[in-house]
KOLFI-864897 format. One record per residue (C-alpha): residue number from 1; x, y, z. Coordinates in Angstrom, 2 decimals. Layout:
+-----+---------+---------+---------+
|   k |      c1 |      c2 |      c3 |
+-----+---------+---------+---------+
| NUM |       X |       Y |       Z |
...
+-----+---------+---------+---------+
This chain:
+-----+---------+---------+---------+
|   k |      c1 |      c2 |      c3 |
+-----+---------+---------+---------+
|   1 |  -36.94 |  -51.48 |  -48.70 |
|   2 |  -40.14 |  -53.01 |  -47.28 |
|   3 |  -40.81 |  -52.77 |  -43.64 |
|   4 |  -40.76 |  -56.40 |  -43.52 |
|   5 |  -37.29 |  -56.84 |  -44.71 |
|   6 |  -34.87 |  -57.30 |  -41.74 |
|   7 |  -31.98 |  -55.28 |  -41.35 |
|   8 |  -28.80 |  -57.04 |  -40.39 |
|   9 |  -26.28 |  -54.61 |  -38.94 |
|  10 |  -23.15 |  -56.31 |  -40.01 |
|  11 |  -24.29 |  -54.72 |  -43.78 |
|  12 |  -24.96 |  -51.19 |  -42.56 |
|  13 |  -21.73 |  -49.62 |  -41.51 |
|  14 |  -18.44 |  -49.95 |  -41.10 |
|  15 |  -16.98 |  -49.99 |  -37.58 |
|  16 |  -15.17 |  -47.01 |  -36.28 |
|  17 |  -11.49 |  -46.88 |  -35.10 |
|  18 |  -12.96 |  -45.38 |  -32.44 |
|  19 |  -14.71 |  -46.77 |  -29.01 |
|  20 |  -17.57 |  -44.81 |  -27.02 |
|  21 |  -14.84 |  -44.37 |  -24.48 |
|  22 |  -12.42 |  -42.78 |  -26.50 |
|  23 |  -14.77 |  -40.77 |  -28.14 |
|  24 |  -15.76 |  -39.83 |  -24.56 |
|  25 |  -12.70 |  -37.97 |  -24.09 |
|  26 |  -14.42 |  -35.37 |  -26.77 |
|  27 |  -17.92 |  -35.34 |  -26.10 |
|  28 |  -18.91 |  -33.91 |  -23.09 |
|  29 |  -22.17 |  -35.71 |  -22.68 |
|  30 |  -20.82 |  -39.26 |  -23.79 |
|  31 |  -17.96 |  -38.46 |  -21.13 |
|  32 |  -20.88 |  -38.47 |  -18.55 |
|  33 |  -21.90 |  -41.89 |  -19.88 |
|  34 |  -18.56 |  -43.68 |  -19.83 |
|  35 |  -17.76 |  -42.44 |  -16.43 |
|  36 |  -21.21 |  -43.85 |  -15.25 |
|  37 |  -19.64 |  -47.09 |  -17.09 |
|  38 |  -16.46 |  -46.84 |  -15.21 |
|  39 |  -18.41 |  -46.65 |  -11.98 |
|  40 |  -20.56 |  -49.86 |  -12.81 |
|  41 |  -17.78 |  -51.70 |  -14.38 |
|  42 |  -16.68 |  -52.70 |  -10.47 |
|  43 |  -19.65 |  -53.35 |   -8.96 |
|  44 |  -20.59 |  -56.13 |  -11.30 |
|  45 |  -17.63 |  -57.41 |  -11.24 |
|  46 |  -18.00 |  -57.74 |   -7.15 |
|  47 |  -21.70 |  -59.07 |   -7.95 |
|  48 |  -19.33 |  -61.77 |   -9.84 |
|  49 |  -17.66 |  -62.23 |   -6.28 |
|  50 |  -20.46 |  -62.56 |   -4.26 |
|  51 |  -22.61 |  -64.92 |   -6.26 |
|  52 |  -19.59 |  -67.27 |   -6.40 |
|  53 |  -18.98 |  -66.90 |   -2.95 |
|  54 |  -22.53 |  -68.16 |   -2.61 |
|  55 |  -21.52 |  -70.74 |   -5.10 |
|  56 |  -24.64 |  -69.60 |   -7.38 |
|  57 |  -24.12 |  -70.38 |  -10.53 |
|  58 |  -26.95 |  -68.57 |  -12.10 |
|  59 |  -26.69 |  -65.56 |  -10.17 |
|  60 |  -22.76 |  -65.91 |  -10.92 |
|  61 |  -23.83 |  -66.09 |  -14.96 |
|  62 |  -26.52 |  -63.13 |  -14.89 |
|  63 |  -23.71 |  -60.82 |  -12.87 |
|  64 |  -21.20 |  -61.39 |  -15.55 |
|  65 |  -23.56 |  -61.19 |  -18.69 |
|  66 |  -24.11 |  -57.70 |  -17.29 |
|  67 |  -20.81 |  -57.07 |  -17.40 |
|  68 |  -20.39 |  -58.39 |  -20.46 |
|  69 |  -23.10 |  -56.91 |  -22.27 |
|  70 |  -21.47 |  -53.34 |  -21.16 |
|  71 |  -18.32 |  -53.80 |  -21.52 |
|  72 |  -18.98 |  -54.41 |  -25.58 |
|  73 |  -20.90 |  -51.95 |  -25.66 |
|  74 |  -18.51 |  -49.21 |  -24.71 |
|  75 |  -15.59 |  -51.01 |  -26.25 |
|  76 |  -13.89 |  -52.76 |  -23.75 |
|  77 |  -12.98 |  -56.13 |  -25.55 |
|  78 |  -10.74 |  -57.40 |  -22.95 |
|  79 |  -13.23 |  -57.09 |  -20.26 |
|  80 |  -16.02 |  -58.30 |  -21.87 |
|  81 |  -14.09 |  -61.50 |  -23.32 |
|  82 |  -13.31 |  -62.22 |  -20.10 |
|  83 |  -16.71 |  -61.57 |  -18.91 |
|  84 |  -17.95 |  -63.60 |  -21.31 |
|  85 |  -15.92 |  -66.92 |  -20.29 |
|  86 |  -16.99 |  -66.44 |  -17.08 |
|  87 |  -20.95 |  -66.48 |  -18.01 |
|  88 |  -19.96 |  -69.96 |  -20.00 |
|  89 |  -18.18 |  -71.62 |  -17.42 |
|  90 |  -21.14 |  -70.44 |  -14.70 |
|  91 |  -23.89 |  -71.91 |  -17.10 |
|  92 |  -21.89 |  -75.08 |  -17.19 |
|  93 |  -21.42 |  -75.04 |  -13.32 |
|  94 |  -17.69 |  -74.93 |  -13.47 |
|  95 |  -17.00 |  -72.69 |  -10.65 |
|  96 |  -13.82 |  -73.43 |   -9.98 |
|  97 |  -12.75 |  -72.10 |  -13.32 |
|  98 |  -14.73 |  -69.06 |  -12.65 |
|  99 |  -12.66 |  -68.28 |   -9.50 |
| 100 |   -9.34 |  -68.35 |  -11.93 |
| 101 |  -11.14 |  -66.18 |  -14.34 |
| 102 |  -12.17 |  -63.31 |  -11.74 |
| 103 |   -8.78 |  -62.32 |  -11.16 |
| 104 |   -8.41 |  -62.04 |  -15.28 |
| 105 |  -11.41 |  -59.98 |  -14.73 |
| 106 |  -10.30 |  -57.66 |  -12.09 |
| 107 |   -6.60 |  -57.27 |  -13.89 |
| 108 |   -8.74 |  -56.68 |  -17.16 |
| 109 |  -10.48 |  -54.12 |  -15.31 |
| 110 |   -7.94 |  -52.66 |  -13.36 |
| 111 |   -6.00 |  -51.66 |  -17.10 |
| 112 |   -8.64 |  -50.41 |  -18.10 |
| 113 |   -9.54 |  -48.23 |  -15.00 |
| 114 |   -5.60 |  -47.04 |  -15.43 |
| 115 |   -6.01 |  -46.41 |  -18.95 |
| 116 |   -9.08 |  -44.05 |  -18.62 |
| 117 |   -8.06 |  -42.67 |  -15.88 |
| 118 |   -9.42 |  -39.18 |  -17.09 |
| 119 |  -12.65 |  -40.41 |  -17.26 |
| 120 |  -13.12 |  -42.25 |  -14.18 |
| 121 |  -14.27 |  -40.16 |  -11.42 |
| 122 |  -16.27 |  -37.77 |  -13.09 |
| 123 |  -19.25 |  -35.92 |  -11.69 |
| 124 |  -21.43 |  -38.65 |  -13.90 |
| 125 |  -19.75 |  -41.65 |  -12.11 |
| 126 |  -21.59 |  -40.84 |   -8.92 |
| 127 |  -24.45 |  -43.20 |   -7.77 |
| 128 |  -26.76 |  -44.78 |  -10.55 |
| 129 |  -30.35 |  -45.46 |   -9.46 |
| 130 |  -31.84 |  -47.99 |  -11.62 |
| 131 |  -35.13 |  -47.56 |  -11.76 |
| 132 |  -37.82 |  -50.22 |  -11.21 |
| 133 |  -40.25 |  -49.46 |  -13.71 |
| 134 |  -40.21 |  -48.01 |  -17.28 |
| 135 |  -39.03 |  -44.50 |  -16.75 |
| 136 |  -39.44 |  -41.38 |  -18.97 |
| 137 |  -35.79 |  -40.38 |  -20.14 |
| 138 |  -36.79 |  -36.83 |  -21.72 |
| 139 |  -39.46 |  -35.22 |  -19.97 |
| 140 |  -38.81 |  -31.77 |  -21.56 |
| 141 |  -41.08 |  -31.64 |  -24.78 |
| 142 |  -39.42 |  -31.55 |  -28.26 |
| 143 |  -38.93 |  -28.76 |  -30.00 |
| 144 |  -40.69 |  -26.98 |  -32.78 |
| 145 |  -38.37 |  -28.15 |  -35.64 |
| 146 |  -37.89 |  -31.60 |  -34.59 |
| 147 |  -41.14 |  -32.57 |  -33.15 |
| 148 |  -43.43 |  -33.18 |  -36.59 |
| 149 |  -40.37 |  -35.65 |  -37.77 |
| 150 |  -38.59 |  -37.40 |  -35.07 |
| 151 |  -39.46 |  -41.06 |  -35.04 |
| 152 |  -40.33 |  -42.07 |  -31.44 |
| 153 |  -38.53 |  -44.62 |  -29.60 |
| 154 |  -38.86 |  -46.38 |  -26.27 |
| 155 |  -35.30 |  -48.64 |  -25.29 |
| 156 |  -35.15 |  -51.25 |  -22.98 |
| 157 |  -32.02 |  -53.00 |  -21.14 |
| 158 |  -31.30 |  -53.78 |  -17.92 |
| 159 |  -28.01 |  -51.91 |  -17.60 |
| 160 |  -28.58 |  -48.15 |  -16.96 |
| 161 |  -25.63 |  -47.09 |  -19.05 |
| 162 |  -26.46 |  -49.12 |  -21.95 |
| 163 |  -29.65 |  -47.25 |  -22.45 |
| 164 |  -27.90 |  -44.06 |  -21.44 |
| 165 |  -25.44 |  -44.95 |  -24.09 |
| 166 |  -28.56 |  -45.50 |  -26.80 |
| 167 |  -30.10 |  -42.45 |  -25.68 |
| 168 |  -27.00 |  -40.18 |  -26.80 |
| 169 |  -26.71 |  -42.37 |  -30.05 |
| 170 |  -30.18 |  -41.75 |  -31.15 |
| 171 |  -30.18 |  -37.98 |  -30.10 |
| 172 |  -27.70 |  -38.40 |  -33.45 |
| 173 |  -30.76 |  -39.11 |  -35.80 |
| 174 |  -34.53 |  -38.18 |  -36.24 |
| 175 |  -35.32 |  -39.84 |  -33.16 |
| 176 |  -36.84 |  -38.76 |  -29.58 |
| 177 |  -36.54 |  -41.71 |  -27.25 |
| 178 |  -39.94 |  -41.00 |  -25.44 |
| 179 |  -39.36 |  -43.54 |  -22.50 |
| 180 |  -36.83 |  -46.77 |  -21.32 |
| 181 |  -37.45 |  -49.59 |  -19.39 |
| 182 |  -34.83 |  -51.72 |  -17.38 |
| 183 |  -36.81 |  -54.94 |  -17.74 |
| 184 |  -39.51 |  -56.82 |  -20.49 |
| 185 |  -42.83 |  -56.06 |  -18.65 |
| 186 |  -41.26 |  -52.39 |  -18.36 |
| 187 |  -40.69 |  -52.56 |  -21.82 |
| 188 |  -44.29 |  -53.65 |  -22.53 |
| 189 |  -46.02 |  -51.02 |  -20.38 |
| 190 |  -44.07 |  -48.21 |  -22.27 |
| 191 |  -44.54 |  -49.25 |  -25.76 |
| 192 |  -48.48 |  -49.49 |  -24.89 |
| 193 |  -48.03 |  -46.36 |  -23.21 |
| 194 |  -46.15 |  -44.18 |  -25.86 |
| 195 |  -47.29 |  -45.81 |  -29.05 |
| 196 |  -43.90 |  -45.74 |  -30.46 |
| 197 |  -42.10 |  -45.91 |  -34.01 |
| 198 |  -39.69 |  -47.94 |  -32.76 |
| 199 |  -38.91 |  -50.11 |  -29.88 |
| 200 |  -34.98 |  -51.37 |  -29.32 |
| 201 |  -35.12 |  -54.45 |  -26.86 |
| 202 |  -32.50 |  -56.44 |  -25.70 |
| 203 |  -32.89 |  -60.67 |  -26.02 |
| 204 |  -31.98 |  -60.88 |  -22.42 |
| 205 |  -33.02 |  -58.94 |  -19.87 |
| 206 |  -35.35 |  -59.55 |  -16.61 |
| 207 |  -39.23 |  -60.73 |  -16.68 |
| 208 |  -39.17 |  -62.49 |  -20.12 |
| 209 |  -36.27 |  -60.66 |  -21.97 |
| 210 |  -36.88 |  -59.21 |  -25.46 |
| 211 |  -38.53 |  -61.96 |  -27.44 |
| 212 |  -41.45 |  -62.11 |  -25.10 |
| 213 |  -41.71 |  -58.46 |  -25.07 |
| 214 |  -41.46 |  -58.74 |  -28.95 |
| 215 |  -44.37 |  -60.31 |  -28.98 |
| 216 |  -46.14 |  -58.37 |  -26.72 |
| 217 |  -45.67 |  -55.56 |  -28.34 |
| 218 |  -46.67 |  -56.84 |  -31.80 |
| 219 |  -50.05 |  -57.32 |  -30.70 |
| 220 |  -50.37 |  -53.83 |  -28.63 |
| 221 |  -48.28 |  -51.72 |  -31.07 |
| 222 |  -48.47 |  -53.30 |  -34.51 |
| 223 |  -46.85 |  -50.87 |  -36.20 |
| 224 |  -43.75 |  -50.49 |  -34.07 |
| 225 |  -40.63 |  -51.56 |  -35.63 |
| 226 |  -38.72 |  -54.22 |  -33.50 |
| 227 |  -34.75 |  -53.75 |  -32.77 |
| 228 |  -33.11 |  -56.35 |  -31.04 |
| 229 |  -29.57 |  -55.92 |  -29.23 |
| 230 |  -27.46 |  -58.47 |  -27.57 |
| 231 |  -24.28 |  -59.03 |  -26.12 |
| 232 |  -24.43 |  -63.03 |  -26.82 |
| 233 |  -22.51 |  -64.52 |  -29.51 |
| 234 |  -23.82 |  -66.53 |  -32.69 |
| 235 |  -27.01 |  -66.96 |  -34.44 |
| 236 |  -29.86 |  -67.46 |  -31.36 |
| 237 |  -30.30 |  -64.05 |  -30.26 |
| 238 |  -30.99 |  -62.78 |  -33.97 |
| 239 |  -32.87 |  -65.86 |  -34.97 |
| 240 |  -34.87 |  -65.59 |  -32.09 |
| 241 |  -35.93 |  -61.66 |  -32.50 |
| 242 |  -36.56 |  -62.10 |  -36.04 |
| 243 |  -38.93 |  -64.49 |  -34.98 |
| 244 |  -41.14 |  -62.63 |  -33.13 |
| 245 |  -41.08 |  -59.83 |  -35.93 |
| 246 |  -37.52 |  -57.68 |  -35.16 |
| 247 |  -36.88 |  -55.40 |  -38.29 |
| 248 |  -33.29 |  -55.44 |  -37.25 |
| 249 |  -30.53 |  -56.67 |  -34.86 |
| 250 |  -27.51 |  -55.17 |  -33.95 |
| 251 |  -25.06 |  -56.63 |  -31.46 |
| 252 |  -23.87 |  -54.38 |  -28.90 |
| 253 |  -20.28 |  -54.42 |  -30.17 |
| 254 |  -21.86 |  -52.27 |  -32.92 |
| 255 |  -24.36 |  -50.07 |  -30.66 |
| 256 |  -22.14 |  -47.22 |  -31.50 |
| 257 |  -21.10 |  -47.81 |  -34.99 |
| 258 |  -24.81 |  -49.04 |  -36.07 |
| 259 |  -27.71 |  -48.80 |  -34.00 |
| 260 |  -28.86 |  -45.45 |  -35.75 |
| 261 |  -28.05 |  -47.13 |  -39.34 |
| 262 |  -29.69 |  -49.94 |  -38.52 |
| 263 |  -32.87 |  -48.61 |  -37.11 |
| 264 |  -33.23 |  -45.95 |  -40.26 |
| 265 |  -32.77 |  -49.17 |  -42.85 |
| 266 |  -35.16 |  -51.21 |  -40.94 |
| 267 |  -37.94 |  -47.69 |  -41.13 |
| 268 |  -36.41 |  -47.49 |  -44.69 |
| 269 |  -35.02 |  -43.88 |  -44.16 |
+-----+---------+---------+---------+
């Protein structure tokens, strides 16, 4: 396949029975990750709180996209539906509604607190800094046998254990993710950085979200290959990236299941 062909992840793989979370309960390191989920999960949800108790609507709808965009990602459908209703009705300024959909939120989170119960509270789940810059994720060098063929990567999202989450996917493949950013100029500054194979960016994150960076990067790193990753639903976020020159797209519903597919069909591996 040529490079320029664009790689739509809902032709790659077929989706596990499996979620990250209950594969957590058998991988040590993804346990880490889904307790540092658990952890989160609560504090955007009271992020939800306060912005409505501010009555800010747009701080109310960037607070629950967070928790949105997570909670597909580890495979929390519930929570993120929920999530997800309340980013609508805060775009459309219905507050009201959002108050009645908060407690749907905390009851969604509260079964799912109960039913991983095992997970939560884990060594992993204590504070998460998030850094303010792009931030190397692997300082150790690579070694012998996989340094002269991993593909090098740089990730960007603004939620911590989304990227964690990506990091322990790739470390699946022939890929060393060389740095992460939690925001688009972050993003920027490590693709110029690194010089990168590949650069996964999601459509909406802080300063610009992953279009602009897209573009950025196209005329800094030409030859990086474009991933884009959202948690909104329908056609914009992927219409958008392939715009700007994404390779592929993969919605983070299908981080776990495709991310690595995608990204080797996109490099044609």
């Amino acid at each position: 396949m040529s490079h320029s062909a664009f790689a739509d992840a809902s032709h790659v793989a077929e989706p596990s029975s499996l979620t990250p979370l209950d594969e957590a309960r058998a991988d040590p390191e993804m346990r880490e990750i889904a307790a540092m989920f658990l952890d989160l999960a609560p504090k955007r949800v009271e992020r939800v709180a306060d912005a409505l108790d501010a009555g800010d609507s747009v701080a109310c709808e960037r607070a629950a996209h967070s928790l949105c965009g997570s909670a597909n990602s580890f495979g929390a459908p519930l929570l993120a539906a929920v999530a997800g209703e309340i980013e609508r009705e805060a775009r459309s300024g219905d507050l009201d509604l959002v108050r009645v959909l908060l407690e749907r939120c905390r009851a969604a989170l509260a079964d799912l607190q109960e039913e991983f119960s095992d997970l939560d509270g884990s060594p992993a789940a204590s504070a998460v800094p998030e850094p303010e810059q792009a931030d190397s994720v692997d300082d150790s060098p690579a070694d012998d046998a996989s340094a002269g063929c991993a593909y090098r990567v740089v990730i960007a999202d603004d939620d911590a254990d989304v990227r964690a989450m990506m990091k322990h996917l790739l470390a699946g493949g022939p890929f060393d993710v060389v740095a992460s950013a939690q925001d688009a100029k972050g993003a920027v500054e490590a693709a110029v950085r690194e010089q990168p194979d590949v650069v996964v960016l999601d459509w909406v994150m802080p300063a610009g979200g992953g279009s602009r960076a897209a573009l950025e990067i196209g005329d800094n790193v030409p030859g990086a290959c474009i991933v884009g990753v959202s948690s909104y639903e329908g056609d914009e976020p992927r219409m958008d990236m392939m715009r700007v020159g994404a390779r592929a797209f993969v919605p983070k519903e299908a981080l776990a299941d495709q991310l690595v597919s995608s990204i080797a069909l996109a490099l044609s591996l």
